[in-house]
N, C-alpha and C positions, 0 to 999 in steps of 0.2 A: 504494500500500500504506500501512497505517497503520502505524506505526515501534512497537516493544515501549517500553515508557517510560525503558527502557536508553538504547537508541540515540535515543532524542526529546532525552535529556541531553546526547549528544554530539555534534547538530548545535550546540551554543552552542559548542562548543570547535572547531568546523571551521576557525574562521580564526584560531586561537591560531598566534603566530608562535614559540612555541616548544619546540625541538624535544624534549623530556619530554611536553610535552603530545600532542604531535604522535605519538609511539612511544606512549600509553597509547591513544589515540584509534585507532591501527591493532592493538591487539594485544586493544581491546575488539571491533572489527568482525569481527577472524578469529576471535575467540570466537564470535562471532554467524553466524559460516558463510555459507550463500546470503543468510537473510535480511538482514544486513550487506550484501554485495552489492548486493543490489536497492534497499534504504534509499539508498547511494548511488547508484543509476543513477538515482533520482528526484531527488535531488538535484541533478544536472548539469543539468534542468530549470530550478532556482533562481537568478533571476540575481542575487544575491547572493551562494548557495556555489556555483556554477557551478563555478568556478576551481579551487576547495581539493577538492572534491568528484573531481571530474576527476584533480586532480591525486594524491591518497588511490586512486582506480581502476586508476592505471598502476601504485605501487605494489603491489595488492595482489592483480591479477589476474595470479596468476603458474601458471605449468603445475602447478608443484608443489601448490599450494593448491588449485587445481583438482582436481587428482587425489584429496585431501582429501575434498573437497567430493565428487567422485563416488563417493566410498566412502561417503561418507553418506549420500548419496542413495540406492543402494542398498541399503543395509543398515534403510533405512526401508522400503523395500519399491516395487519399480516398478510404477507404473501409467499414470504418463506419456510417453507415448513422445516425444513433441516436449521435452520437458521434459531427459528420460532422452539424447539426441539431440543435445541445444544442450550438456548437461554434458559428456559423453565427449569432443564436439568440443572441448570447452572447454581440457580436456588437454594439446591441441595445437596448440590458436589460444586462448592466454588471454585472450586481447582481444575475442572475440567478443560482439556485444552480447545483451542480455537477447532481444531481437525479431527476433532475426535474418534469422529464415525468415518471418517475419509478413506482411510484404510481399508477396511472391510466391505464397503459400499460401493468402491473402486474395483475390488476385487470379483464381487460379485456380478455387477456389468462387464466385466472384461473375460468373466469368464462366460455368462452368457453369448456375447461379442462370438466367439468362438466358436460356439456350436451353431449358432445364426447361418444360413444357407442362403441368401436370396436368389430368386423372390420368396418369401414367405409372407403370411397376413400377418396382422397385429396379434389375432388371438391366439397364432402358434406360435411368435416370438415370447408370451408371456405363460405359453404353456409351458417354453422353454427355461422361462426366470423361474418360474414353480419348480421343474424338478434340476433348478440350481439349488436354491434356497433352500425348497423342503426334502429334496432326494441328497443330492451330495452332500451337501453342508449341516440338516440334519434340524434346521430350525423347527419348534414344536409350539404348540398350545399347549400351558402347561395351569391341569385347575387350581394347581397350587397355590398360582403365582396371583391370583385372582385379588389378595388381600394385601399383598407386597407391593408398598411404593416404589422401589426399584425394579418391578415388571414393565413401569410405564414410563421407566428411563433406557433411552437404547443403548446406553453405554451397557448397562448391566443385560441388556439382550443381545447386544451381539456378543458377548462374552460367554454365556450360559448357552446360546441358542434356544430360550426356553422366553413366551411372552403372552401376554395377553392379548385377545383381536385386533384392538388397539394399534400397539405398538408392533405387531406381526406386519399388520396394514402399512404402517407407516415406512419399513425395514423394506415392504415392496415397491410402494410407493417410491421414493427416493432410489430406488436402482432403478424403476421404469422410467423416471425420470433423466437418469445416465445413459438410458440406451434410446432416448426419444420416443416413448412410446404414451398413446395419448389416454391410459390410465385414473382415475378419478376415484376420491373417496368418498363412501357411502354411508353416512351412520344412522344404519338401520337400528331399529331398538330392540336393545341385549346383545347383538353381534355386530357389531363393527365390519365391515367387507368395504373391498376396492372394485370397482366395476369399469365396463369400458362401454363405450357412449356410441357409438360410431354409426349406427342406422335403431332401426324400432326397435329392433330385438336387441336389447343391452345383456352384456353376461355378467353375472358377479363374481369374485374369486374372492371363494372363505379361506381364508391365509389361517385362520385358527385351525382348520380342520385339512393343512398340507397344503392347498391351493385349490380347494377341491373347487370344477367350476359349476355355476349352477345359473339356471335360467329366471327369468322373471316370475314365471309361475310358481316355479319350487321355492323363489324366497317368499311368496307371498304365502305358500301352504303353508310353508315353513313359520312365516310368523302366525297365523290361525290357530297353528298346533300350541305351539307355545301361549295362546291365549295374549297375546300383540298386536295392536295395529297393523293395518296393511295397506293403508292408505297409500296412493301415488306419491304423495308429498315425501313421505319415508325412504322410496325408494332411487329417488334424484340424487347426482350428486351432492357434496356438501361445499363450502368455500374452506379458504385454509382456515380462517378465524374459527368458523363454526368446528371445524376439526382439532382445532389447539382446544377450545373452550373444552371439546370433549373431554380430552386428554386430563383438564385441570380439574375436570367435574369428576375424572376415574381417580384422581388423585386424592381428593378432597373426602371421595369415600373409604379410599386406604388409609389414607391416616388415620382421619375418625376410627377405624375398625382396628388400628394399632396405638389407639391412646393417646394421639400426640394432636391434640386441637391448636393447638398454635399453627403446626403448616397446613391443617386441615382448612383452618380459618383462613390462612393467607392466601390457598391455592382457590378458594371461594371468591374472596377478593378480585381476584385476576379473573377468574368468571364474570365476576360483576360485572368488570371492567370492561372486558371483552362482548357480553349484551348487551350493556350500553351504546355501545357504535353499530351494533346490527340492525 
């Protein structure tokens, strides 16, 4: 990234050994929000701020400023879901880094990439991300994980392989997104599913249940059984906002369900926040 000419001024003060300097230098980066942030995670590249850089990031990556920070984020308006996705985590793992998911997500389009033959449709290149995702690499729907606030963080899903619809959706999401494919999520009520848009007949892909694909019909029998809505409305796409709110509302019931009202409250908040502009 290129640094605003603010913060270009105070990488010269990064290795000022005193600490006046030191508290104006962090209380111009919190000024400067994410992009503060980022200016230093470039920096810990630098082998000369390496050190001071690193050391300014442990200061100032803290939950609370995060939370900060994701209120800004949304209030700017979400479009990025990976983006939207590494913030909220960030909440609760301040330490996470800018590329977190990079890796792993890279890896998984690239290896779809591979198997890819053209010409193929859309709906066989994502048959194709399916038995990436859920055949090779072994991702699961796990009921366990149902009450666990690190189900609905992807750090801790691409590590486990193990998520809830949610964050299953989201992990495909974002690879379909690497490989251009014109993907959409759907938050159906009780399962979470990604669908693709493309004529009448939309298909859904339940990423909780391997990628299994399924038609319009079967999601609708599908929610009758379950005693669910099945209304048209339901089975539309969603926006990113509505899809993060999701996220923070699955959040808001994990916590609750592990005692901890404080982030249960805060991730409620950030709902709020996030209805409010819809």
């Amino acid at each position: 990234m290129k640094p605003t000419k603010q913060l270009a001024v105070l990488e010269r003060l990064l290795d000022d050994p005193s600490p006046v300097v030191r508290e104006a230098v962090i209380n111009e980066i919190k000024a400067a929000g994410n992009e503060g942030l980022l200016w230093l995670e470039v920096l810990t590249k630098n082998k000369n701020l390496a050190s001071h850089a690193k050391s300014l990031l442990s200061n100032l990556r803290t939950s609370e400023l995060a939370a900060q920070h994701f209120i800004e984020h949304i209030k700017s308006g979400i479009q990025d879901l990976e983006e939207s996705c590494l913030l909220f985590e960030r909440v609760i793992h301040p330490n996470l880094a800018d590329k977190a998911y990079d890796e792993e997500l890279d890896h998984l389009a690239e290896r779809t990439r591979q198997l890819i033959t053209e010409p193929v449709t859309v709906q066989d290149k994502c048959r194709l991300l399916c038995r990436v995702i859920f055949g090779e690499e072994g991702y699961r729907g796990a009921q366990e994980s149902f009450s666990k606030p690190d189900s609905s963080f992807l750090s801790t899903v691409i590590k486990s392989h193990r998520g809830i619809p949610i964050s299953l959706c989201l992990i495909f999401l974002l690879v379909a997104q690497r490989l251009g494919l014109p993907v959409q999520p759907v938050g159906l009520p009780g399962r979470f599913m990604v669908g693709i848009f493309k004529n009448n007949n939309p298909i859904y892909i339940d990423c909780y249940e391997g990628g299994t694909f399924r038609t319009r019909s079967e999601i609708q029998l599908m929610l009758l059984n379950n005693h669910l809505p099945a209304d048209d409305a339901f089975l539309k796409p969603i926006s990113a906002e509505q899809t993060i709110a999701r996220c923070c509302r699955n959040l808001v019931s994990q916590f609750e369900a592990n005692g901890d009202d404080k982030n249960s409250r805060l991730f409620l908040s950030f709902v709020n926040i996030i209805e409010s502009r819809t």
